[in-house]
N, C-alpha and C positions, 0 to 999 in steps of 0.2 A: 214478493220476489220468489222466482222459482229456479234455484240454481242444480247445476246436473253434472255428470263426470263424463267423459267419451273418451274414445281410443283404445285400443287395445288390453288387453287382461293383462296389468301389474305394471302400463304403461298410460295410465287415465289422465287427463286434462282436466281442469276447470271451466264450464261452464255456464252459462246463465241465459236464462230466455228471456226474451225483450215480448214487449206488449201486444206484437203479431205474430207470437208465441213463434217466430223466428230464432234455431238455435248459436248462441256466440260464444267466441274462445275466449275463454277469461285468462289463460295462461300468461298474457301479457302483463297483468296485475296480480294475480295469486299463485303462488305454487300449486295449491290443490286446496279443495274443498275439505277442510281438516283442520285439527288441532287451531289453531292460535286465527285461521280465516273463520273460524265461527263462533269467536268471542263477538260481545255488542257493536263495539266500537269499527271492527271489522264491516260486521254487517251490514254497518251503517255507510260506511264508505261505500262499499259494493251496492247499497240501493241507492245512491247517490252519483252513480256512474252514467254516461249517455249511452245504453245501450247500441246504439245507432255509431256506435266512433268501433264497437266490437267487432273484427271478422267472422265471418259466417261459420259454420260447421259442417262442413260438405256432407251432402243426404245421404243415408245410409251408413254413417258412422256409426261404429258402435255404443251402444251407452252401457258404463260401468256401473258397479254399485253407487251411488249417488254422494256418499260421506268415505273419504280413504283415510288410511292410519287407524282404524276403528279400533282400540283398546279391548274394550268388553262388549259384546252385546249378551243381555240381560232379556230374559223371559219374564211372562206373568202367566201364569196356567189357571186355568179353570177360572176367568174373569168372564165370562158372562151364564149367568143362573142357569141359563138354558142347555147352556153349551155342557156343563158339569152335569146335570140331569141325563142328555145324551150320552152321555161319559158314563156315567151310573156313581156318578164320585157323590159326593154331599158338598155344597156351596162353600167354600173355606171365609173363616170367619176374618182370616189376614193375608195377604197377596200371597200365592206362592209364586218362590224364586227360583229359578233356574237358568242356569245358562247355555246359549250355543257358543262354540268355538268360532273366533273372529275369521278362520280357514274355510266357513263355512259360507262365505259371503258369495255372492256372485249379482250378476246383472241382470237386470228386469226382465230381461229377454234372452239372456243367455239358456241352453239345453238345463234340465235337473238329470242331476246321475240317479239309476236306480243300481243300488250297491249290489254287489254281488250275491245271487242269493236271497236275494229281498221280497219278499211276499205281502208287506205290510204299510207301506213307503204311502204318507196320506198329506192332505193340503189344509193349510190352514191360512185364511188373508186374514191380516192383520193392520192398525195405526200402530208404526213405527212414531219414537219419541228420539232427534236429535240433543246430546247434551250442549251447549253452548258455552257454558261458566261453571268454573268449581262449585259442588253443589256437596255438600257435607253439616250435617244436622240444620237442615234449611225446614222453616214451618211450613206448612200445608200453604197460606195464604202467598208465603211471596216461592216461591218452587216452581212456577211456572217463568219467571224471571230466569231461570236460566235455561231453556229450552231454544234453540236456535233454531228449530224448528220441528219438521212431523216428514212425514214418508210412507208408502207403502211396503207392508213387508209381507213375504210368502215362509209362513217359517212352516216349512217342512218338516216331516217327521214320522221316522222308520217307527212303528207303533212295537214291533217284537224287541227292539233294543231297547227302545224307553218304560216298556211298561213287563215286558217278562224276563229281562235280566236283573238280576239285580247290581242294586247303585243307584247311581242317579238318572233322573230322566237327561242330561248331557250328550249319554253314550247314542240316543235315540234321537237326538236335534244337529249333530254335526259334521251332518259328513259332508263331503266339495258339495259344493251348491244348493245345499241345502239353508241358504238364506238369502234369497232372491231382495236386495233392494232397488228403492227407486219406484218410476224413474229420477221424479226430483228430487229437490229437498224444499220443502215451501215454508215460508218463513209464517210465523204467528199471526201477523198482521194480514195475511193473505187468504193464509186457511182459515178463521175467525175463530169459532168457539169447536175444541176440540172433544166435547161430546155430543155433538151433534154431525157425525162425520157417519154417511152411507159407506156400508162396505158389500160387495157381492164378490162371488167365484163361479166360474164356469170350467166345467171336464167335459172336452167334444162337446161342447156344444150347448149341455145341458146346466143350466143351474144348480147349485148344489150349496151354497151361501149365500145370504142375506140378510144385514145384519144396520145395526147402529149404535156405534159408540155411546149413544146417551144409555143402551141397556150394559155398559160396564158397574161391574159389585164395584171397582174400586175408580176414579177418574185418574187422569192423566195427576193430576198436583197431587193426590194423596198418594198416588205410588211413587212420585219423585220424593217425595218428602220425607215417608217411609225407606225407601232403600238409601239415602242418607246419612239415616242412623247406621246404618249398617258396612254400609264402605263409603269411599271418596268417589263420587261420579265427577268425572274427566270429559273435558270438550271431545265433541266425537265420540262418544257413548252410545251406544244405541240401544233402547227399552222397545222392545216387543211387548205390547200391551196385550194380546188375547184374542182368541178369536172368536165367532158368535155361534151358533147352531149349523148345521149342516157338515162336518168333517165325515169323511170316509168311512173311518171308526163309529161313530153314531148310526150310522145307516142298519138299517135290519134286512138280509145280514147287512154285517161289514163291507163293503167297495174299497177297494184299492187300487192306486197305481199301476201303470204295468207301461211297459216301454213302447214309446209309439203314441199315449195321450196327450193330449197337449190341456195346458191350463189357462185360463185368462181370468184374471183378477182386477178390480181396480176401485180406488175410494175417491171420492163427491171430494174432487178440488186436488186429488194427489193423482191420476193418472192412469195410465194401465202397466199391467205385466203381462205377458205372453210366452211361457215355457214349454218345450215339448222335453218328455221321458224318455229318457235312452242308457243303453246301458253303460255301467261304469269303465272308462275305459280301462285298461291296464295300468299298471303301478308306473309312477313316472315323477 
């Protein structure tokens, strides 16, 4: 099942694609794709629905971030060997944690802001990890039991805030739209085994990522299982699992953003993104 959000920014709908990958309003059965619609029981209802009884979504609608009400979303850094080698960091030996601010979210296709001043603003595609069910000192083996599904994420990232100010890397992952989800949200049963998911990114044109989830240091269940111990993961959670080789920053020299490129990302079962850079607009 592959469910989606549309309409306007802070105005999104529920939706769900039927098997002619035809888009439907689910508004009539769910408030929105969130919280308490992405426990089991839910999900199970909504794949139990006659796609075909849903109204259309008239073409050209917008589509939103794919999951609303998002509590935390939650980073994984330097998950793939390659990717940290690129970086010049050394492989970490336990996931690291960080977070973007849940302000930072936007649509698959919506513009990326390049913040005022920015000279360092780079791309990273990513397998996003929907939470489904309270998930708190949950084992490695059953951790995938609460996943309600996966998504694509573009987790952006000012490289001069996150890596030469000091603090956290936060200050360098959250600024407006700097977390492209979507399009869908594809439930487990669809997407099948989530380390063998293809990921690429293109800038104008050109390739610049290429990767696969099976070369993650840590998988999808050991990082749910692990951040666990750590907090209460909440329906609507979103884990940014990492990205592979190819960022901006890795390149010799470095490539950056600059307003006016446009990006296109997309992973084997989860869809495409398509972003152009523009500058940020004024304070509002």
């Amino acid at each position: 099942m592959k469910l989606f959000r549309h309409g306007p920014s802070g105005a999104e709908k529920p939706g769900l694609i039927d098997a002619s990958g035809v888009l439907r309003d689910l508004s009539g059965v769910v408030t929105d794709i969130a919280g308490a619609t992405l426990a089991p029981d839910s999900m199970a209802r909504l794949a139990a629905l006659d796609p075909m009884r849903l109204p259309e979504v008239p073409a050209g609608t917008r589509l939103g971030p794919c999951v609303g009400a998002v509590g935390n979303v939650i980073g994984i850094g330097l998950n793939y060997a390659d990717h940290a080698a690129e970086a010049g960091l050394k492989a970490p030996g336990q996931p690291i944690v960080f977070s973007k601010h849940n302000s930072a979210m936007s649509g698959p296709n919506d513009d990326v802001w390049l913040p005022p001043g920015s000279q360092k603003l780079d791309w990273e595609v990513e397998l996003g990890v929907v939470i489904g069910s309270r998930a708190w000192h949950v084992s490695e083996a059953e951790a995938l039991n609460h996943v309600a599904g996966y998504c694509l994420v573009n987790d952006v990232s000012e490289r001069a805030y996150q890596m030469e100010m000091e603090g956290q890397w936060i200050k360098g992952k959250s600024y407006p739209t700097h977390c492209p989800l979507g399009p869908w949200l594809v439930t487990p049963d669809e997407l099948g085994d989530p380390q063998a998911v293809d990921l690429w990114l293109e800038v104008n044109g050109t390739r610049r990522q290429s990767g696969n989830t099976r070369t993650m240091i840590f998988g999808v269940a050991h990082i749910v299982s692990y951040l666990s111990r750590f907090m209460v993961l909440q329906p609507g959670d979103v884990i940014a699992t990492g990205t592979p080789p190819g960022v901006g920053m890795g390149h010799k020299p470095p490539m950056y953003l600059k307003a006016g490129d446009v990006m296109v990302l997309g992973a084997q079962g989860l869809g495409e993104q398509r972003q152009t850079v523009v500058d940020s607009p004024a304070r509002g």
